[in-house]
ZAMARGU-4260 file (C-alpha; in steps of 0.2 Angstrom, whole numbers, plus 5000, padded with zeros to 4 digits):
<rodrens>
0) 5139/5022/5002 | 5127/5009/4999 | 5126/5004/5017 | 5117/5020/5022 | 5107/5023/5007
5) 5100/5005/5011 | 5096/5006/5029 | 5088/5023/5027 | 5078/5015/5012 | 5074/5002/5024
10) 5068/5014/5038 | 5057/5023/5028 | 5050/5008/5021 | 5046/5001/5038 | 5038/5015/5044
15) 5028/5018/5027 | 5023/4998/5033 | 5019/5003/5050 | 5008/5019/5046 | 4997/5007/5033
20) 4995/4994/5046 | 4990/5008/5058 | 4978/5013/5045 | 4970/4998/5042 | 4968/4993/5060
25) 4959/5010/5063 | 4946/5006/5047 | 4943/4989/5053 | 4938/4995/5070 | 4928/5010/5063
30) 4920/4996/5051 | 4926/5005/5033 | 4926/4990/5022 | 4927/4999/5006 | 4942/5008/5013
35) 4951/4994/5022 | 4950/4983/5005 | 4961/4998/4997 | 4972/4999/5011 | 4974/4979/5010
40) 4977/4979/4991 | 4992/4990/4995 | 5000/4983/5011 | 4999/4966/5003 | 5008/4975/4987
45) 5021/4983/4998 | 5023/4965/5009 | 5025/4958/4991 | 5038/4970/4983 | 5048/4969/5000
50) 5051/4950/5003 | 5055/4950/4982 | 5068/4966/4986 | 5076/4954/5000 | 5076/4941/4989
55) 5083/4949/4973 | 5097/4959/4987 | 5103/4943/4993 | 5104/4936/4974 | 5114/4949/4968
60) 5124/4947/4983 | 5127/4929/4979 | 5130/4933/4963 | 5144/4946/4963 | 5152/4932/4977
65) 5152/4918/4968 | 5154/4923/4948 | 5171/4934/4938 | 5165/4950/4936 | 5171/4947/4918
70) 5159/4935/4917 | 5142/4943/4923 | 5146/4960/4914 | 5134/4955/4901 | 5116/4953/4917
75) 5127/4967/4925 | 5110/4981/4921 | 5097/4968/4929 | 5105/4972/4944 | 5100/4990/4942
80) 5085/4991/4932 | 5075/4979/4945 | 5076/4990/4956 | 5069/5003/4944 | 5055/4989/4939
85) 5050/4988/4954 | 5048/5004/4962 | 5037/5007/4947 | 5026/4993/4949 | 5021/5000/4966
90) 5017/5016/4956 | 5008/5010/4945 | 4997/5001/4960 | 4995/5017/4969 | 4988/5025/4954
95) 4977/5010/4949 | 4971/5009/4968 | 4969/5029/4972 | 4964/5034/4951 | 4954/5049/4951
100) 4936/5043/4948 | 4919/5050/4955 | 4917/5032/4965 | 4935/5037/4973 | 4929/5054/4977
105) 4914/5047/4987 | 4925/5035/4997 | 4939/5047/5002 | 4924/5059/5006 | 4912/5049/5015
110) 4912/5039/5031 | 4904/5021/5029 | 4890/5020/5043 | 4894/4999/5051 | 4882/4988/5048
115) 4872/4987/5067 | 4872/5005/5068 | 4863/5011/5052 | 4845/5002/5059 | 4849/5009/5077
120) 4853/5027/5074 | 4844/5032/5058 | 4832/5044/5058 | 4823/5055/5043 | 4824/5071/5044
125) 4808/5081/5034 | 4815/5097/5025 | 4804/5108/5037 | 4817/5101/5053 | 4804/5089/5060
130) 4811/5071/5065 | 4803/5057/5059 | 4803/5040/5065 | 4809/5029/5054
</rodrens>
């Protein structure tokens, strides 16, 4: 039972992964800089919590070989409750990188014009319609 509950966390992990790096290449082409350092913060939080899941796998692993389970019944809930820890620690990134906030509002609404574009293309538009150069 483990196995598959594993693998398939695994999948969707890897494709959580794989659509954040898809986003992040698409607003580094589109030059969204305010959005791509979000989108940064939170795959280097996701990279982060997935090398310290390997890492804390293949310890428990180790440790379930190598020690008497009447010895380790007393570390027994770390096993458990890491996992727990962690899957709350990229929760509580998610709210502190997408909190509601007016300033999160006009970034999830707005498009950020790239830098060589906003001189090229800008025009002033008067309230009667006529264009103005600028």
């Amino acid at each position: 039972v483990f196995f598959p509950g594993s693998l398939l966390g695994a999948i969707f992990f890897l494709w959580i992964l794989q659509e954040v790096t898809e986003n992040i290449h698409e607003l580094s082409t589109t030059q969204q800089g305010v959005k791509l350092k979000v989108y940064e913060r939170f795959w280097n939080t996701l990279v982060g919590m997935g090398v310290f899941s390997i890492s804390w796998a293949l310890f428990q692993i180790y440790d379930t070989m190598s020690t008497n389970p009447d010895e380790r019944w007393e570390t027994a809930w770390a096993f458990e409750g890491m996992w727990h820890i962690t899957y709350f620690i990229v929760l509580i990134v998610v709210g502190v990188l997408w909190r509601p906030s007016e300033h999160a509002y006009a970034i999830s609404a707005s498009v950020q014009i790239p830098a060589g574009e906003a001189d090229d293309d800008m025009e002033m538009v008067r309230p009667s319609g006529s264009q103005v150069e600028p």
